[in-house]
C-alpha positions in Angstrom: 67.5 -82.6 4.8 67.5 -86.5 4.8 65.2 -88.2 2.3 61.5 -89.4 3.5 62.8 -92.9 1.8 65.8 -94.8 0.8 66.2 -97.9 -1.3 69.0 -99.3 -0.9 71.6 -100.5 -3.0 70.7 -104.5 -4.4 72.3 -106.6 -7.1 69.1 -105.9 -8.8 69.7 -102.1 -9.0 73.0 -102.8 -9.8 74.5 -100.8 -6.6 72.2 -97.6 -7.1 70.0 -96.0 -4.3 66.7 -94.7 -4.7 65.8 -91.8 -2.4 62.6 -89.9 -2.4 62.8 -86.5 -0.9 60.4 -83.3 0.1 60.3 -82.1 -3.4 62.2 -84.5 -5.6 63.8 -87.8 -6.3 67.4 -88.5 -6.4 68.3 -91.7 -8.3 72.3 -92.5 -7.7 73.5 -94.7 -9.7 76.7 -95.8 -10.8 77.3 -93.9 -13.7 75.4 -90.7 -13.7 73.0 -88.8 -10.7 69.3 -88.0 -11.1 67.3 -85.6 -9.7 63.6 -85.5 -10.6 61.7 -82.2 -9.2 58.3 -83.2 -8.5 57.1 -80.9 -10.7 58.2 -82.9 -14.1 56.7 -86.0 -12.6 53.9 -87.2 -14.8 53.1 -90.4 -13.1 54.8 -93.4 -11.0 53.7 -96.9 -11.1 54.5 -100.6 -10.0 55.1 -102.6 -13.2 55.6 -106.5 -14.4 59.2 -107.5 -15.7 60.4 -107.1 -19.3 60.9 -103.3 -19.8 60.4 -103.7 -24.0 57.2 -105.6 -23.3 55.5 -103.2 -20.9 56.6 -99.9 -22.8 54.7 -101.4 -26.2 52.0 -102.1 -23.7 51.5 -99.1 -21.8 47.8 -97.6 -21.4 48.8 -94.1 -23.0 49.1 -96.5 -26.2 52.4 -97.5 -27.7 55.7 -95.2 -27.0 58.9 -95.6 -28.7 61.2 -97.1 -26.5 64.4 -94.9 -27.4 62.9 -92.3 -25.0 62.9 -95.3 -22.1 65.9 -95.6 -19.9 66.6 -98.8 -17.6 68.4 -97.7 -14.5 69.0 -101.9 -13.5 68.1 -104.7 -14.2 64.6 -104.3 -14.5 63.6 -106.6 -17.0 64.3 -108.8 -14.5 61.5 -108.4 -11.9 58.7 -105.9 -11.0 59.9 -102.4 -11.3 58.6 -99.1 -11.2 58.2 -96.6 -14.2 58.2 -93.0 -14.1 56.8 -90.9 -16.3 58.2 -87.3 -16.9 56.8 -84.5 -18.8 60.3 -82.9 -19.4 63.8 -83.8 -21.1 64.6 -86.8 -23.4 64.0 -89.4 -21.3 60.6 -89.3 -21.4 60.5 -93.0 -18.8 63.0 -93.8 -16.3 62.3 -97.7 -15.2 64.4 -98.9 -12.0 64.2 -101.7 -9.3 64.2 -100.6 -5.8 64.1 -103.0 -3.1 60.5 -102.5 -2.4 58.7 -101.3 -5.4 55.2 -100.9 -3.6 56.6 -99.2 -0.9 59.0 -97.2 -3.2 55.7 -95.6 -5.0 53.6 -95.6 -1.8 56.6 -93.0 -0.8 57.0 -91.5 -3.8 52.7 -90.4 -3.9 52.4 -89.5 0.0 55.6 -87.1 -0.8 53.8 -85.6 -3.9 50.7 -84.9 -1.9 52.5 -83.3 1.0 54.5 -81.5 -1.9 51.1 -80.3 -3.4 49.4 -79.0 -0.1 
């Protein structure tokens, strides 16, 4: 089944693509493939640039950063973080093309998911 949304490939993201799907997200990147079931995904939001900066800031208090992974380049612009309740990285953070319309995607997918 094609994805519901696709980000493609930017210098930003370093040549990955972001795809949102029925039940899950598939982050392709150059080095390894993701796939986040819908059911490990705590939260997704848009966030300012510098990763370090807005893991220490976070509104869940401070995290350790070891359990955050940059996908990109994200310290370089808005990106979007994802929480996940399962496996050691605990925070993926990524730059699609669109990061509004990335979540936006990501939370009408999750509600159709849940119904």
């Amino acid at each position: 089944m094609p994805p519901r949304y696709t980000s493609p490939s930017s210098l930003l993201s370093l040549g990955a693509t972001y795809e949102v799907h029925d039940d899950h997200l598939a982050l392709r990147t150059k080095v390894h493939n993701f796939v986040i079931p819908f059911e490990t995904l705590r939260g997704v939001a848009v966030r300012p640039p510098v990763v370090l900066m807005d893991v220490l800031r976070t509104d869940r208090g401070v995290r350790l950063p070891l359990r955050t992974l940059k996908l990109d380049l994200a310290d370089l612009s808005e990106h979007v973080a994802i929480d996940l309740s399962k496996g050691f990285w605990r925070q993926l953070r990524l730059t699609p093309e669109d990061p509004a319309g990335f979540v936006d995607a990501i939370q009408r997918a999750r509600s159709a998911w849940r119904a």
